[in-house]
C-alpha positions as CSV (number, residue, x, y, z in Angstrom):
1,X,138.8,24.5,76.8
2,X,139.1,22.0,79.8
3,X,138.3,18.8,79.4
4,X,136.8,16.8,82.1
5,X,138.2,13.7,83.8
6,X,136.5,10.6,85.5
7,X,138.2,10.6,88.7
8,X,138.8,7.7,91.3
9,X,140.7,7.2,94.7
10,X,142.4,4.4,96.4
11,X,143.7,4.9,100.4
12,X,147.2,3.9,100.7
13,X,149.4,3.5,104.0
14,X,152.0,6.4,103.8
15,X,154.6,6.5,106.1
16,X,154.8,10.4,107.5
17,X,157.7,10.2,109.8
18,X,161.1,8.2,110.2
19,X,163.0,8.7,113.3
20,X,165.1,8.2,116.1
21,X,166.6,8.9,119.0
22,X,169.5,8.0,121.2
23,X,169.4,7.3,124.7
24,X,173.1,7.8,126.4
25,X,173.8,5.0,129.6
26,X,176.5,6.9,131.9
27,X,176.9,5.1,135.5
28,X,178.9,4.7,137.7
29,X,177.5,2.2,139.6
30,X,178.4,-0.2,143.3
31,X,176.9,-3.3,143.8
32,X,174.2,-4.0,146.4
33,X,175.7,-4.8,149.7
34,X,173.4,-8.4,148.5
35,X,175.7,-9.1,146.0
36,X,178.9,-10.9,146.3
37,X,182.5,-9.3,144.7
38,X,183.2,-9.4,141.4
39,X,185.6,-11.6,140.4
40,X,185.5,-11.5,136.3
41,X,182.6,-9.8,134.3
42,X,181.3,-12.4,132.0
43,X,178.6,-10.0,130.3
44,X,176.8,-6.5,130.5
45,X,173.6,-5.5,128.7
46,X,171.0,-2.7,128.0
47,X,167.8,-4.5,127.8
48,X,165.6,-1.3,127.0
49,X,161.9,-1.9,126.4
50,X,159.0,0.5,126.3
51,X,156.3,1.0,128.7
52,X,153.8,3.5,127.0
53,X,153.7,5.7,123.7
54,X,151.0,8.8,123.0
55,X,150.5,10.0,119.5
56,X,148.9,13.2,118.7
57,X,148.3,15.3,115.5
58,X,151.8,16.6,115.7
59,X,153.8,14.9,118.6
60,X,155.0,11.0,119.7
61,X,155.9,10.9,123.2
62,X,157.4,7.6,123.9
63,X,157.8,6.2,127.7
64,X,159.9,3.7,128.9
65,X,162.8,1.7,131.2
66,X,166.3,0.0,130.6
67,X,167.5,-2.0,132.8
68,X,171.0,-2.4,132.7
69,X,171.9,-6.6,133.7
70,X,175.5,-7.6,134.7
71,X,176.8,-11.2,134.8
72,X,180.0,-11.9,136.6
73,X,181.7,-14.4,138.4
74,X,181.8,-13.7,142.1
75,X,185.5,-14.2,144.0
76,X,183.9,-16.8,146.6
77,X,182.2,-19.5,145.0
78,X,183.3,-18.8,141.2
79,X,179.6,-18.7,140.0
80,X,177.1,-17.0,137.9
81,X,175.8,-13.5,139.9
82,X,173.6,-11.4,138.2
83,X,172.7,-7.9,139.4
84,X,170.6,-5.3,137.6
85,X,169.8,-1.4,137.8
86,X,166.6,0.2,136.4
87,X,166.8,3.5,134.9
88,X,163.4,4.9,133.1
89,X,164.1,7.3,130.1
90,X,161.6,10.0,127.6
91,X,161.7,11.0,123.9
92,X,159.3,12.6,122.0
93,X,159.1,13.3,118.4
94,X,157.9,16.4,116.8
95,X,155.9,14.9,113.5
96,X,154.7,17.2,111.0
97,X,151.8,15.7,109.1
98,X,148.2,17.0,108.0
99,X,147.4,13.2,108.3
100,X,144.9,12.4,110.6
101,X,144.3,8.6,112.9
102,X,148.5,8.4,112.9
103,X,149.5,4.9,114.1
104,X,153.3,4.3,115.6
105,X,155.1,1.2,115.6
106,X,158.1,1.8,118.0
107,X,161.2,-0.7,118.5
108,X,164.7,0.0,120.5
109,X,167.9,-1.3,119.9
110,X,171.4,-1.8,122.0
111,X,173.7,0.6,119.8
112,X,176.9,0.0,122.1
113,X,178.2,-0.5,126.0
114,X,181.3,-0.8,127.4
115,X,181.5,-1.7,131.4
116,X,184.6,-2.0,133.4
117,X,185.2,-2.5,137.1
118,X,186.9,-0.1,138.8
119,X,186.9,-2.3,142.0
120,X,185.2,-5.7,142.7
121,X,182.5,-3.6,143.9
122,X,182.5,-0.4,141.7
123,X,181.3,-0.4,138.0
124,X,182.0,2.2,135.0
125,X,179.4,1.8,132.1
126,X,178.7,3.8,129.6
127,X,176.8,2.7,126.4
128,X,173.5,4.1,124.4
129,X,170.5,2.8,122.6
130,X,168.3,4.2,120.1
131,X,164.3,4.6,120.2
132,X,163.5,4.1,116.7
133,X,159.7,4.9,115.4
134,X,157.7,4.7,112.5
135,X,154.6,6.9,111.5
136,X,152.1,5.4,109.3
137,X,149.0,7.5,108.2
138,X,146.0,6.4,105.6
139,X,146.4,8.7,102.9
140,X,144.2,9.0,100.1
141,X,145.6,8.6,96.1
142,X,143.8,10.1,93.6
143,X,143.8,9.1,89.7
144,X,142.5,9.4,86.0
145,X,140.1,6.7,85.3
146,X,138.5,8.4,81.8
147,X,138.6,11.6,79.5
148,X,134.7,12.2,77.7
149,X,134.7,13.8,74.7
150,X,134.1,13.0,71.0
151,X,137.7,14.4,69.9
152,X,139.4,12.5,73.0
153,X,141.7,9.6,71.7
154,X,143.0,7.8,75.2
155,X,145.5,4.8,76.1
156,X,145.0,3.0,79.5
157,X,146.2,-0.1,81.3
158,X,144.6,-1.7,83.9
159,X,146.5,-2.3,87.6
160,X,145.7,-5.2,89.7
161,X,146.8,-3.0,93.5
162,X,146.0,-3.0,97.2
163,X,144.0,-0.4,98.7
164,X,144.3,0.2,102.6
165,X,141.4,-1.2,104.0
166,X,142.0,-0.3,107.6
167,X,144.9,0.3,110.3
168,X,144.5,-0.7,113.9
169,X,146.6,-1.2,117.2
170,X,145.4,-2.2,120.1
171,X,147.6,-3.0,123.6
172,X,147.0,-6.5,125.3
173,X,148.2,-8.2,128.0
174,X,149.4,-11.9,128.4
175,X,149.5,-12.8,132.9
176,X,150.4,-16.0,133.3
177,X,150.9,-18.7,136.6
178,X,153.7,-21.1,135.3
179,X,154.7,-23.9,137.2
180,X,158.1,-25.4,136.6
181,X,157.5,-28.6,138.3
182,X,159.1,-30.8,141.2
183,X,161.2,-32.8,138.9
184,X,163.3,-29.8,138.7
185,X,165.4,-27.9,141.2
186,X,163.6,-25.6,143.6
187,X,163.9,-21.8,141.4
188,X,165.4,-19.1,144.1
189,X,166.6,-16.1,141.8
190,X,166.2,-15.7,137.5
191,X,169.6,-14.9,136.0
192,X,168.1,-14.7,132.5
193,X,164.6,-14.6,130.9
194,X,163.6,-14.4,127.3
195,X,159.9,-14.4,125.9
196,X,158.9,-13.9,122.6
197,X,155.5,-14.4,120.8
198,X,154.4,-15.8,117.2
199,X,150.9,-15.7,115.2
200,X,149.6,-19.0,113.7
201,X,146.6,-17.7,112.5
202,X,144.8,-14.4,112.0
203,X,140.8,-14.9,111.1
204,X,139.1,-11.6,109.8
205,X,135.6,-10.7,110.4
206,X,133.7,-7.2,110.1
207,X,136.1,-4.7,111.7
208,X,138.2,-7.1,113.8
209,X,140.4,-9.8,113.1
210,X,141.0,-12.5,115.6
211,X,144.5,-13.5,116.8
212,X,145.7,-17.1,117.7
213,X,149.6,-18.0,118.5
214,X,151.9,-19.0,120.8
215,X,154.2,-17.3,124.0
216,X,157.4,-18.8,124.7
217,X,158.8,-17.7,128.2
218,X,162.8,-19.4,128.8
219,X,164.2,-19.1,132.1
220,X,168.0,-19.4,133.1
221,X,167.7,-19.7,136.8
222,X,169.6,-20.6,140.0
223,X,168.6,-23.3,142.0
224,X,171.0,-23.2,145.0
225,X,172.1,-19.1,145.7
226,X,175.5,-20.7,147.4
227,X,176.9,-22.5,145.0
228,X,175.3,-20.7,142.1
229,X,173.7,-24.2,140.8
230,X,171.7,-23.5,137.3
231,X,168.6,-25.1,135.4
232,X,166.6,-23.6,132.6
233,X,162.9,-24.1,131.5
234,X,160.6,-23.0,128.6
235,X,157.0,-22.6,128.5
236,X,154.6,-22.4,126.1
237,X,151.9,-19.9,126.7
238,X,148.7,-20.5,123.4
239,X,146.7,-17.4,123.3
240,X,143.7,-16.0,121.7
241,X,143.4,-12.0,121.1
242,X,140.5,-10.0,119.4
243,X,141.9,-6.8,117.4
244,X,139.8,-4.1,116.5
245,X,140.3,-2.9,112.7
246,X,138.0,-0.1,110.8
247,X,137.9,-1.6,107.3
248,X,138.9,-5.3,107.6
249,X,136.9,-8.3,106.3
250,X,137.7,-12.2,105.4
251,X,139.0,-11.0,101.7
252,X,141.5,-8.5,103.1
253,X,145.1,-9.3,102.9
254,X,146.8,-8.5,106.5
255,X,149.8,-6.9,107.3
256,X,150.4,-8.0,111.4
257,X,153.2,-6.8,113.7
258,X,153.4,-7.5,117.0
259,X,155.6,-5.7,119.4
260,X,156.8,-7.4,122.8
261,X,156.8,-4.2,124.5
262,X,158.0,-5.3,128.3
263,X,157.0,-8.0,130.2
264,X,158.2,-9.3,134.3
265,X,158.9,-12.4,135.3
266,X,159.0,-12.6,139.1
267,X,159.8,-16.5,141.3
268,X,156.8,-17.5,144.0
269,X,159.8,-18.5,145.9
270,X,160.5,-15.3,147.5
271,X,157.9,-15.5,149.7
272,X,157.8,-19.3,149.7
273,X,160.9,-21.2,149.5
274,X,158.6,-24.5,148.5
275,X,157.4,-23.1,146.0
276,X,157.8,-24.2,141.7
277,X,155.4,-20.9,140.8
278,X,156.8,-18.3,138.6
279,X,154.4,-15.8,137.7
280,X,154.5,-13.8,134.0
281,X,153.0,-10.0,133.2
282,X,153.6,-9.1,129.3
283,X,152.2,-6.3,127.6
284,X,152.3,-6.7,123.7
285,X,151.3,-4.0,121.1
286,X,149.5,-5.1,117.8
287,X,149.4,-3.3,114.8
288,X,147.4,-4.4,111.5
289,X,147.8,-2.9,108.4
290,X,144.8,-3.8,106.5
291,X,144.3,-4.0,102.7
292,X,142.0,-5.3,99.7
293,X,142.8,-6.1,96.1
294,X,141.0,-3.7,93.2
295,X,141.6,-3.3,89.8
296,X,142.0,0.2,88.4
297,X,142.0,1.4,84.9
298,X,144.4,4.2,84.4
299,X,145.2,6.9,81.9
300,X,148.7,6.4,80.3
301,X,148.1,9.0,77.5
302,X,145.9,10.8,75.2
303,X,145.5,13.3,72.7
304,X,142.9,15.4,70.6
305,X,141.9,14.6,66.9
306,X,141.0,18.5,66.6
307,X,143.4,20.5,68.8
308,X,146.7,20.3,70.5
309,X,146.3,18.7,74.0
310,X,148.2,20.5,76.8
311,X,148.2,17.4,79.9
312,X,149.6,17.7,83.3
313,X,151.0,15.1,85.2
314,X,152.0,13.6,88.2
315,X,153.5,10.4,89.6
316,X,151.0,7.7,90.9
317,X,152.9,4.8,92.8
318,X,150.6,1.6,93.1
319,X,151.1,-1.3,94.6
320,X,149.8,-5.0,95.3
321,X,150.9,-6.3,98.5
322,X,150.3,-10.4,98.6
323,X,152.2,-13.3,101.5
324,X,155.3,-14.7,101.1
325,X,155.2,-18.2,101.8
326,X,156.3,-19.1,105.6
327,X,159.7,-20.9,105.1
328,X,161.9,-22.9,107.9
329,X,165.5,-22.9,107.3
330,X,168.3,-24.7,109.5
331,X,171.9,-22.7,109.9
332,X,174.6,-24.7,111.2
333,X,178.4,-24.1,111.8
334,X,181.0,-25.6,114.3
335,X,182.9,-22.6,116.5
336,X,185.2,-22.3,118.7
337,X,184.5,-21.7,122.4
338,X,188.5,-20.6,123.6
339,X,191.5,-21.6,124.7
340,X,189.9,-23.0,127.9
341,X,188.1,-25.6,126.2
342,X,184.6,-26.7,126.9
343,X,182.9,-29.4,129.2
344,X,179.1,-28.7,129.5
345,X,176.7,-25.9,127.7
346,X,174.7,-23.9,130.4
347,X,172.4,-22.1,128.1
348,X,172.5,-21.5,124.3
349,X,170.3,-18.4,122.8
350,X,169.8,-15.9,120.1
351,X,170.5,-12.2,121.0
352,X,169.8,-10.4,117.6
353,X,169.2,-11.1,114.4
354,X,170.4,-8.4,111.5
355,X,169.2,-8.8,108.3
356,X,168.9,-7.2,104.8
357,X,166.8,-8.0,102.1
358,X,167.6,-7.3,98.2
359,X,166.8,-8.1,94.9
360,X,169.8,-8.0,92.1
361,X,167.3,-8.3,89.1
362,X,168.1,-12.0,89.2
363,X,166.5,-12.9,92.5
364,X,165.5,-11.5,95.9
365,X,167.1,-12.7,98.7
366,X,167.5,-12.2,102.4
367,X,171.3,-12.1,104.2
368,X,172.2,-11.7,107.6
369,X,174.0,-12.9,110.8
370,X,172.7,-14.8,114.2
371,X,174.1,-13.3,117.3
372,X,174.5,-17.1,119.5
373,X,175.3,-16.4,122.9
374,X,176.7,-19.4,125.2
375,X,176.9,-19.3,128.6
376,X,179.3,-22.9,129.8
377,X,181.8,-24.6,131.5
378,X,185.6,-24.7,130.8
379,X,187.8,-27.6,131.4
380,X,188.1,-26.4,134.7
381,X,184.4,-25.8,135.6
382,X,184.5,-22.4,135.7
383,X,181.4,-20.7,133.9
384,X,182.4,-18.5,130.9
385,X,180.2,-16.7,128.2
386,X,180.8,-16.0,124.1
387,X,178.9,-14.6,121.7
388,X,179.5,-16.4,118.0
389,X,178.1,-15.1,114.6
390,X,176.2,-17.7,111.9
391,X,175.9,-16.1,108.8
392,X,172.1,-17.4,106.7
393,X,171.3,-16.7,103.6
394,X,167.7,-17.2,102.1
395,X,166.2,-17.0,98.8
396,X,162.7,-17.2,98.6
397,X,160.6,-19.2,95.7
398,X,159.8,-16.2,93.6
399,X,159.6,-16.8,89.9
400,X,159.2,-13.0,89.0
401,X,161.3,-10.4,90.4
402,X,161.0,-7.2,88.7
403,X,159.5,-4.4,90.8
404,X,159.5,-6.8,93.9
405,X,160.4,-5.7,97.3
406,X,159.8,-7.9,100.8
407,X,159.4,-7.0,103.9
408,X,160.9,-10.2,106.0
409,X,160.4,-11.4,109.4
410,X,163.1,-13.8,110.6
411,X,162.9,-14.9,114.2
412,X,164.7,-17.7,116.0
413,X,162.8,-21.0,117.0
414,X,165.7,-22.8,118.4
415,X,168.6,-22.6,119.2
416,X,170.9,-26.2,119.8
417,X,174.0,-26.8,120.1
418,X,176.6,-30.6,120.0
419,X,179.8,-30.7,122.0
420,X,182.0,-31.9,119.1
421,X,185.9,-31.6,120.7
422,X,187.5,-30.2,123.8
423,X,186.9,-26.3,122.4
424,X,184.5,-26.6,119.3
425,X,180.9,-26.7,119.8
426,X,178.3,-27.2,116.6
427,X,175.4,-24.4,116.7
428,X,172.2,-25.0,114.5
429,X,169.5,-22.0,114.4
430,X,166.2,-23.3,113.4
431,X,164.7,-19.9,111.6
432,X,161.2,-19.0,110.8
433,X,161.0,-16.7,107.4
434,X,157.9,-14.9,106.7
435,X,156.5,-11.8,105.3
436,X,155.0,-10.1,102.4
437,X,156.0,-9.3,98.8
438,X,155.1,-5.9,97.6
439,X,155.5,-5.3,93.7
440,X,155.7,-1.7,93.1
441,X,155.2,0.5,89.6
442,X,155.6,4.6,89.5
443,X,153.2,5.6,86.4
444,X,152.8,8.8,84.8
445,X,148.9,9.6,84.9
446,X,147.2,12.2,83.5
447,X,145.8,15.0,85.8
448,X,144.1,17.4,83.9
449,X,143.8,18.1,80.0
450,X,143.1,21.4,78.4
451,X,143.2,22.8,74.5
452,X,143.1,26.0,72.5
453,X,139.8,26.1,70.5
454,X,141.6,29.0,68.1
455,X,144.5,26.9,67.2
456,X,142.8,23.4,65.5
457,X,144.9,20.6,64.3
458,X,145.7,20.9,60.8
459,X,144.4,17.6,58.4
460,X,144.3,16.4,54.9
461,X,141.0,16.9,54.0
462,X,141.4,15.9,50.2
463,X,141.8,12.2,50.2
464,X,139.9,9.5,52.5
465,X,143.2,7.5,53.2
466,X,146.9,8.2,53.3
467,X,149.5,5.8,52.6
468,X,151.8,5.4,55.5
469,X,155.2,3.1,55.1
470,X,155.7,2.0,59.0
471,X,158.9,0.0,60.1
472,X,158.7,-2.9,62.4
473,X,158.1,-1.8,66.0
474,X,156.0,1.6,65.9
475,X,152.9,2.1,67.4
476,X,149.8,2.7,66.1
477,X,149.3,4.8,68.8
478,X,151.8,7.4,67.4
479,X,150.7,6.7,64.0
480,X,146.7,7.8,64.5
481,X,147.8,11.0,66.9
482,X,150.5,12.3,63.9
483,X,147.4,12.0,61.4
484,X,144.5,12.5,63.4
485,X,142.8,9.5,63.3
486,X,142.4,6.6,66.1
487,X,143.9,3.4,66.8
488,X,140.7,1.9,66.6
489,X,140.0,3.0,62.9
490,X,143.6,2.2,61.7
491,X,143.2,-1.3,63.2
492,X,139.7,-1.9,61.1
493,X,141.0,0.1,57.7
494,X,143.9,-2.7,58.1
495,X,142.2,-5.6,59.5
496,X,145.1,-5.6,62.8
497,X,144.8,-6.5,66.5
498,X,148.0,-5.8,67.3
499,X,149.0,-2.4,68.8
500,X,153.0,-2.5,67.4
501,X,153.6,-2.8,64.0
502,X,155.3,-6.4,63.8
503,X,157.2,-5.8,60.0
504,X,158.1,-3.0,57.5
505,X,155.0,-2.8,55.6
506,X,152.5,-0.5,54.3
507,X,149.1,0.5,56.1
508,X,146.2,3.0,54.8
509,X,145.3,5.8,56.9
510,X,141.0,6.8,57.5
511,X,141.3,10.6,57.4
């Protein structure tokens, strides 16, 4: 005989696919006849960004450039030079998933590079990155809400989890006319620029939620091509974006991520030498993960007062996904800068952050280094770079741990730095922590239940109750399946509300 189930559902965000894929950087590379001999490299980098992705039912094709940037001192006039080459590259991923409406989030990362000149003119690089994407799908989870039937004795617990609402990305594009202003110098090349971009607020309505943050775009340029003269400049860039989202509403808890995926910054002044203008094209990728709290009564266990109960199985993994509160930490530590000493900071900034989050059973916490990169004078005046590690921890304010996982996002706000002797310079990173907290619990729920009508469950049908010595800590649970009975008669026959017996004692059995 099978025995039929009350059955519910709740969506889920599954991740289908994890992968990626390395990108080798093999040149060997001469300077534009533009640029002036190399007298010391200072620093080389891949700065690899993505220009478009495609997703299908089965493949990820991911498009993009990396542009390789070379600092160096040139022989003449012992400044800062920059010169850069351009190199597209292609991946695509084979993805395996009956899943339909995938969504990728793609990110790339600098794995290694190692450049030496060969002659002041004549490079050797060699170096890779890796194109690393995730592949989310809305899958559906299905569960055991109820067994009917008048021989039926069932346990359930209820589950407070998150049900994907919605996923939706959506592309948009941040142009921008800046104007650095005529109390600086006049800009006439960019040796370094650096945007990134933050949410303040995200405001959800029927199937869109509305975006409202902040750009920052910082420039390292030169201000005088002879002598190599430097000044930076940051702007702030407030915008407002509408993001389309199947599924979300003002209750749903939101799960954002945005991706800078490549942006150009090009100077007015090449075609007028007057001119403060710089002009700004980024594209940016949002992706929200949408999802709403329900409550969810589930089938731990059950048996039959009649027959024996064959049940199947299967692991259900819920979930409840809430914020992290937004934290700002300050990291500070005094470095050294080399044997050369320092006399004035050029440019301070952050050019990775590596992190990993745990949780000991005691408490959760986030470690991780700050990559600092100065660019600066030496005793000498002669412009030098180093990189210099701060090491942050971070605990956040999260009474109960157990089953807890969080997904962090730690970005850089600022980055200072104090002069404190001829070769020690003070950092402090100004961090901004936030995230969510997922707690997570695998159950064991019921499936399908089935029992042989030929092979009854043998009682004691010549007394009303049984006496039944039980020790401190069974269940009444166990007790009414060995005789047949329920909980729910034990507990009246008794006159108990607890579920666990709490001393040795003796209890009647209803049979």
């Amino acid at each position: 005989m099978e025995y039929q189930l009350e059955k519910d559902n709740c969506f889920v965000c599954e991740n289908v696919f994890e992968g990626s894929s390395e990108q080798a950087v093999d040149l060997d590379f001469s300077l534009p006849d533009y640029c002036p001999d190399i007298e010391r490299i200072l620093k080389c980098r891949i700065c690899p960004s993505v220009m478009s992705k495609n997703i299908s039912a089965d493949r990820l094709d991911v498009d993009g450039v990396a542009v390789i940037r070379l600092y160096y001192l040139d022989s003449k006039k012992q400044a800062v030079r920059l010169c850069e080459h351009t190199t597209p590259f292609s991946c695509s991923f084979s993805i395996k998933s009956p899943a339909q409406d995938l969504t990728a989030v793609v990110k790339v990362k600098t794995e290694y590079l190692n450049c030496r000149a060969l002659t002041p003119r004549r490079l050797d690089i060699h170096g890779a990155f890796s194109v690393c994407v995730s592949v989310f799908a809305r899958s559906q989870q299905e569960y055991c809400t109820s067994m009917t039937a008048p021989d039926i004795q069932q346990k359930k617990h209820s589950e407070l989890i998150s049900c994907l609402s919605g996923i939706g990305q959506q592309q948009f594009s941040i142009s921008e006319v800046l104007d650095i202003g005529q109390g600086k110098g006049l800009p006439e090349s960019i040796l370094r620029s650096e945007f990134s971009i933050d949410i303040e607020s995200a405001k959800a309505l029927s199937d869109k939620v509305m975006l409202k943050g902040e750009a920052v775009l910082h420039l390292l340029y030169v201000t005088d091509i002879e002598t190599g003269s430097q000044d930076t400049m940051s702007f702030n860039i407030p915008y407002t974006q509408v993001i389309d989202v199947q599924g979300i509403s003002d209750i749903s808890q939101n799960d954002i991520k945005l991706e800078v995926m490549n942006y150009d910054v090009a100077l007015k002044s090449e075609y007028d030498e007057s001119s403060t203008l710089v002009t700004l094209d980024a594209k940016i990728c949002a992706t929200v993960f949408a999802y709403n709290d329900k409550t969810v009564d589930v089938i731990d266990d059950a048996y039959s007062t009649d027959y024996d109960l064959e049940l199947t199985e299967k692991n259900c993994r819920f979930s409840h996904i809430s914020p992290m509160p937004d934290s700002d930490i300050s990291v500070k530590q005094e470095v050294k800068t080399g044997d050369n000493g320092i006399t004035k900071m050029i440019d301070t900034w952050c050019d990775s952050i590596n992190s990993i989050c745990t949780n000991d059973g005691n408490s959760l916490s986030a470690k991780g280094k700050i990559n600092c990169c100065m660019l600066a004078l030496d005793k000498d005046g002669v412009p030098f770079y180093a990189e210099r590690p701060l090491e942050f921890t971070f605990k956040p304010d999260i009474s109960d741990i157990s089953d807890i996982s969080a997904d962090m996002d730690i970005s850089c706000k600022n980055l200072s730095f104090r002069i404190t002797g001829d070769n020690t310079v003070e950092l402090k990173a100004d961090l901004k922590i936030k995230g969510l907290v997922t707690e997570s619990k695998t159950n064991r729920c019921i499936v399908s239940a089935s029992a042989d009508e030929e092979k009854p469950r043998v009682k004691d049908k010549n007394a009303a109750l049984t006496l039944y010595y039980a020790d401190k800590g069974e269940t009444l649970w166990n007790i009414a399946e060995k005789y047949c009975t329920s909980v729910e008669a034990v507990q009246l026959e008794n006159d108990l509300t607890d579920d666990v017996i709490q001393a040795h004692s003796m209890i009647l059995i209803p049979m």
